[in-house]
MDTraj code that builds the backbone (N, CA, C; nanometers):
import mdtraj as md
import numpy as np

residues = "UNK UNK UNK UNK UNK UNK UNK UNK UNK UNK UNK UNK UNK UNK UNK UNK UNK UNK UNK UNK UNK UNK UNK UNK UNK UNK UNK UNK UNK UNK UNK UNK UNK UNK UNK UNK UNK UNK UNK UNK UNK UNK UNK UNK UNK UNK UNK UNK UNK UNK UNK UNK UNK UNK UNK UNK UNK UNK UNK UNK UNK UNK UNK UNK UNK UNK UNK UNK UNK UNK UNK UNK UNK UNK UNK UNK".split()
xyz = np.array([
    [0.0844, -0.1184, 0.0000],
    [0.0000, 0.0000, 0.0000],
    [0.0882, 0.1237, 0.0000],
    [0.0423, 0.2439, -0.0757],
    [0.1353, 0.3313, -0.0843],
    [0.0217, 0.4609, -0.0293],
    [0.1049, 0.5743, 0.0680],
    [0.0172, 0.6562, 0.1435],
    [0.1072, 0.7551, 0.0928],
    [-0.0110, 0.8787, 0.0229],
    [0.0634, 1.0213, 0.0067],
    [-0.0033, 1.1148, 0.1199],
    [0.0864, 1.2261, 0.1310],
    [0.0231, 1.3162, 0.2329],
    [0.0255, 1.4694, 0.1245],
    [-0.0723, 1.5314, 0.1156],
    [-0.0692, 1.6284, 0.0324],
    [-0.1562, 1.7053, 0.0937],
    [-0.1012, 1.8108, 0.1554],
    [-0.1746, 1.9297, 0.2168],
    [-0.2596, 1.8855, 0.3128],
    [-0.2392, 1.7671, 0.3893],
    [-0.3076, 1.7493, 0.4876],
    [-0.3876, 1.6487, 0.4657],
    [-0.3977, 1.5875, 0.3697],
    [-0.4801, 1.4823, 0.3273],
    [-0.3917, 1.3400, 0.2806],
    [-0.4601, 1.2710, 0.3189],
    [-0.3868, 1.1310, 0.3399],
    [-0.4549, 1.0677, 0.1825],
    [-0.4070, 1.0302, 0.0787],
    [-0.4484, 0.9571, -0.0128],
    [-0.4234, 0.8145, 0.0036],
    [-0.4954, 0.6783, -0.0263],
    [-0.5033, 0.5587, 0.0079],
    [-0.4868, 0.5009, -0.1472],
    [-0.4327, 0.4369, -0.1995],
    [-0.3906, 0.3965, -0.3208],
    [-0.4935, 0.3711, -0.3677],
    [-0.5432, 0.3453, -0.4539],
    [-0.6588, 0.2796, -0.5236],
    [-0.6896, 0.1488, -0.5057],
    [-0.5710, 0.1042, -0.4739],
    [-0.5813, -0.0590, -0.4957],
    [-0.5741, -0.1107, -0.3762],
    [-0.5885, -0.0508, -0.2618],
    [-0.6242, -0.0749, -0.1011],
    [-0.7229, -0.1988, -0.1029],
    [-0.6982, -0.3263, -0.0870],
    [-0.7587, -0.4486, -0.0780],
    [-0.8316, -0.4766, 0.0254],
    [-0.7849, -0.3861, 0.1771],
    [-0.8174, -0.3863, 0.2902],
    [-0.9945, -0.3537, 0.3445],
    [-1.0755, -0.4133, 0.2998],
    [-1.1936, -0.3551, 0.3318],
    [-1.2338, -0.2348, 0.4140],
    [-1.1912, -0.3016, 0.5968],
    [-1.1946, -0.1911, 0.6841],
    [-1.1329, -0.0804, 0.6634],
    [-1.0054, -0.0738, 0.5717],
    [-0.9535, 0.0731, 0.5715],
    [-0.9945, 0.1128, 0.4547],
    [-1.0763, 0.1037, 0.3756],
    [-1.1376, 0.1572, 0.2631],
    [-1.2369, 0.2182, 0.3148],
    [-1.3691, 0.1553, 0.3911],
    [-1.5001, 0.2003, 0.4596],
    [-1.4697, 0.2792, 0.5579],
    [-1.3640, 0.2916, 0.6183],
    [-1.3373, 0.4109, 0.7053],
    [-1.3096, 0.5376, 0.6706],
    [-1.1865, 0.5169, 0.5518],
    [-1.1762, 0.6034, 0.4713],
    [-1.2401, 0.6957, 0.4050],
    [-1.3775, 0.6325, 0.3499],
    [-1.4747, 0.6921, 0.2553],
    [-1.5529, 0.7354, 0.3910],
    [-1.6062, 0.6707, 0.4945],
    [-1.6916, 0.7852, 0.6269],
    [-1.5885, 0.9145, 0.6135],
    [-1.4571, 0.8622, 0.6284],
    [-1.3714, 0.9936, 0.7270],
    [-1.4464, 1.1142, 0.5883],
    [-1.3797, 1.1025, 0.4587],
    [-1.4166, 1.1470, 0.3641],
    [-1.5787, 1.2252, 0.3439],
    [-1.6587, 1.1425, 0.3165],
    [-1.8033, 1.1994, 0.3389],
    [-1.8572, 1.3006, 0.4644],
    [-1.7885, 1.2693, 0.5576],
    [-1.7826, 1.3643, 0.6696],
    [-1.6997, 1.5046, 0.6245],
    [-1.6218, 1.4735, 0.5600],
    [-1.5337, 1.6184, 0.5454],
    [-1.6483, 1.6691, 0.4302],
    [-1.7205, 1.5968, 0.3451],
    [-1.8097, 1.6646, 0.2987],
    [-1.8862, 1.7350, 0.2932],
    [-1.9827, 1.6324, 0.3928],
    [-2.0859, 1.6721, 0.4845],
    [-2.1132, 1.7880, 0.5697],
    [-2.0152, 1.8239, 0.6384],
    [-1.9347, 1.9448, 0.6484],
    [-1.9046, 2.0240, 0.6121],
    [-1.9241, 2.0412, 0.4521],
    [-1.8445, 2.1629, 0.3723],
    [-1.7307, 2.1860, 0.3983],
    [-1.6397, 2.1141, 0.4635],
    [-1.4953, 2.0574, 0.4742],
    [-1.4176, 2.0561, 0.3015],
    [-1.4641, 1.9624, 0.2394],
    [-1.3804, 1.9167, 0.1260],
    [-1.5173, 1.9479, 0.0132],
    [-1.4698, 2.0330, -0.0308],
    [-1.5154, 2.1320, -0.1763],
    [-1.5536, 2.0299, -0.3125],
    [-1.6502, 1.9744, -0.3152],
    [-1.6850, 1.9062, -0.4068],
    [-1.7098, 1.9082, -0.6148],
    [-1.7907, 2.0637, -0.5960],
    [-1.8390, 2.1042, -0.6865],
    [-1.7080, 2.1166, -0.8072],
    [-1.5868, 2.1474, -0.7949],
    [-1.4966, 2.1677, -0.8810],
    [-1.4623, 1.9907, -0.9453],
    [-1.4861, 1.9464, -0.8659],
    [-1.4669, 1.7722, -0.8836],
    [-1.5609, 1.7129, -0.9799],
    [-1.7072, 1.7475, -0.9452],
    [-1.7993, 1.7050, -0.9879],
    [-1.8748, 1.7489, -1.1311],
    [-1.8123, 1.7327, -1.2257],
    [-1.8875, 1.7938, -1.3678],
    [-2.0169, 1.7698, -1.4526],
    [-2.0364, 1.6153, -1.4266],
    [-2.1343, 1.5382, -1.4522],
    [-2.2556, 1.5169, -1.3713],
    [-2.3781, 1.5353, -1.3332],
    [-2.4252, 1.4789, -1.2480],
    [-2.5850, 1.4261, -1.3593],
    [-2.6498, 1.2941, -1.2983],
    [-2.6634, 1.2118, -1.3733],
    [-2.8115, 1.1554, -1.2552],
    [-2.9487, 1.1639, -1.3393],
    [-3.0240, 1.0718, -1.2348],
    [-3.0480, 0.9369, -1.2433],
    [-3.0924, 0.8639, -1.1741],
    [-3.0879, 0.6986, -1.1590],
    [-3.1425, 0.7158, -1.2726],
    [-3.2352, 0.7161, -1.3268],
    [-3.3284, 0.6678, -1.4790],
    [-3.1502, 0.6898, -1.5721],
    [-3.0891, 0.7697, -1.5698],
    [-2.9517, 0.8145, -1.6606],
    [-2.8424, 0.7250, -1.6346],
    [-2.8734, 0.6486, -1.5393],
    [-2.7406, 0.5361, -1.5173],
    [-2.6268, 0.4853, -1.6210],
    [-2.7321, 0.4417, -1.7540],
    [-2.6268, 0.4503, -1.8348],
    [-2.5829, 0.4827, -1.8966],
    [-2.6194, 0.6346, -1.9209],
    [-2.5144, 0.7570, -1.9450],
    [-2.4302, 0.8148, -1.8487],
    [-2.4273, 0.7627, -1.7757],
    [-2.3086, 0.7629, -1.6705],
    [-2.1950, 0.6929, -1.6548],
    [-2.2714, 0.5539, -1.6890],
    [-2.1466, 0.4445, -1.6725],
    [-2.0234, 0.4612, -1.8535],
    [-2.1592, 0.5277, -1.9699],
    [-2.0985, 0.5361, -2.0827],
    [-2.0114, 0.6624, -2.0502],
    [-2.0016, 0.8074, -1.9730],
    [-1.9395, 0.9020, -1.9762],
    [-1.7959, 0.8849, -1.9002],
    [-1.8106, 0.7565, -1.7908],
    [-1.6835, 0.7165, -1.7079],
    [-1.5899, 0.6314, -1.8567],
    [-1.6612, 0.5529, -1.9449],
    [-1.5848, 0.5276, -2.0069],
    [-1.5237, 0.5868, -2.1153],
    [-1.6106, 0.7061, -2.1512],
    [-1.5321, 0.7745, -2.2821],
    [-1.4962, 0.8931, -2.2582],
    [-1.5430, 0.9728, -2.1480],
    [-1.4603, 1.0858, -2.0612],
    [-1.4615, 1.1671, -2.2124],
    [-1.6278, 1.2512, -2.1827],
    [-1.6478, 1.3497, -2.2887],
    [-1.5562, 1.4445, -2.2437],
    [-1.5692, 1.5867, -2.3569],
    [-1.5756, 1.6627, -2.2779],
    [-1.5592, 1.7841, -2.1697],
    [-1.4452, 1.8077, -2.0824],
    [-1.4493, 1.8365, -1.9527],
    [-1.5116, 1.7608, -1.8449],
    [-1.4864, 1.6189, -1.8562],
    [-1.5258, 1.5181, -1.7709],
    [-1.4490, 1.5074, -1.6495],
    [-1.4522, 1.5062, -1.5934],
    [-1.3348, 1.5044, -1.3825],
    [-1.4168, 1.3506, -1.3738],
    [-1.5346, 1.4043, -1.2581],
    [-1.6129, 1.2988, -1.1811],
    [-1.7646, 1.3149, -1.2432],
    [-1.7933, 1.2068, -1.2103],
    [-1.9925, 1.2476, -1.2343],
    [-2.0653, 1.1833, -1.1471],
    [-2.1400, 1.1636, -1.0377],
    [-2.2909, 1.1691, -0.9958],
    [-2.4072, 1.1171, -1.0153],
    [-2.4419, 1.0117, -0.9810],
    [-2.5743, 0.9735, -1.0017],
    [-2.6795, 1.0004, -0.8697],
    [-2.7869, 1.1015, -0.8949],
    [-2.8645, 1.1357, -0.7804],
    [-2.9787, 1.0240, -0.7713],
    [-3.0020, 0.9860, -0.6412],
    [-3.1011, 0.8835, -0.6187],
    [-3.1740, 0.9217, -0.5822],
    [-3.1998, 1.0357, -0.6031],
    [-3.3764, 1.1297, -0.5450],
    [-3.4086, 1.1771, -0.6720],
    [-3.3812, 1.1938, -0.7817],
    [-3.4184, 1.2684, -0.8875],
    [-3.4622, 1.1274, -0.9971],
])
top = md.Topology()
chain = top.add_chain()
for i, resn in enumerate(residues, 1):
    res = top.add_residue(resn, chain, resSeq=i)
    for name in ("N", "CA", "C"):
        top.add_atom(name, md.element.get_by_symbol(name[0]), res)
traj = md.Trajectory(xyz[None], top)
């Protein structure tokens, strides 16, 4: 496992196999969200409702665009 520290933030490799330190990770994360802690909107370019699923899963693979991240809302 390889750990960067960049401005205060701990990055977890991608390929973290470790269950428990993945699901902790993503709380610690969503909390800094949740919070208005960690600034989302610059990340997020795409956002996508459940009926759009698979124009979502097609935009992760062909990265129109100005594509970053995208969003699927489960209330819309």
């Amino acid at each position: 496992m390889e750990l960067w520290n960049w401005k205060a933030i701990t990055v977890i490799n991608a390929h973290e196999r470790r269950d428990h330190v993945l699901i902790r990770q993503m709380e610690a994360g969503l909390k800094l969200i949740a919070g208005g802690k960690l600034n989302m909107r610059d990340l997020v370019t795409h956002v996508y409702g459940l009926d759009e699923v698979d124009q979502a899963f097609e935009a992760i693979r062909t990265k129109p665009e100005g594509f970053i991240k995208s969003v699927v809302k489960m209330d819309e």
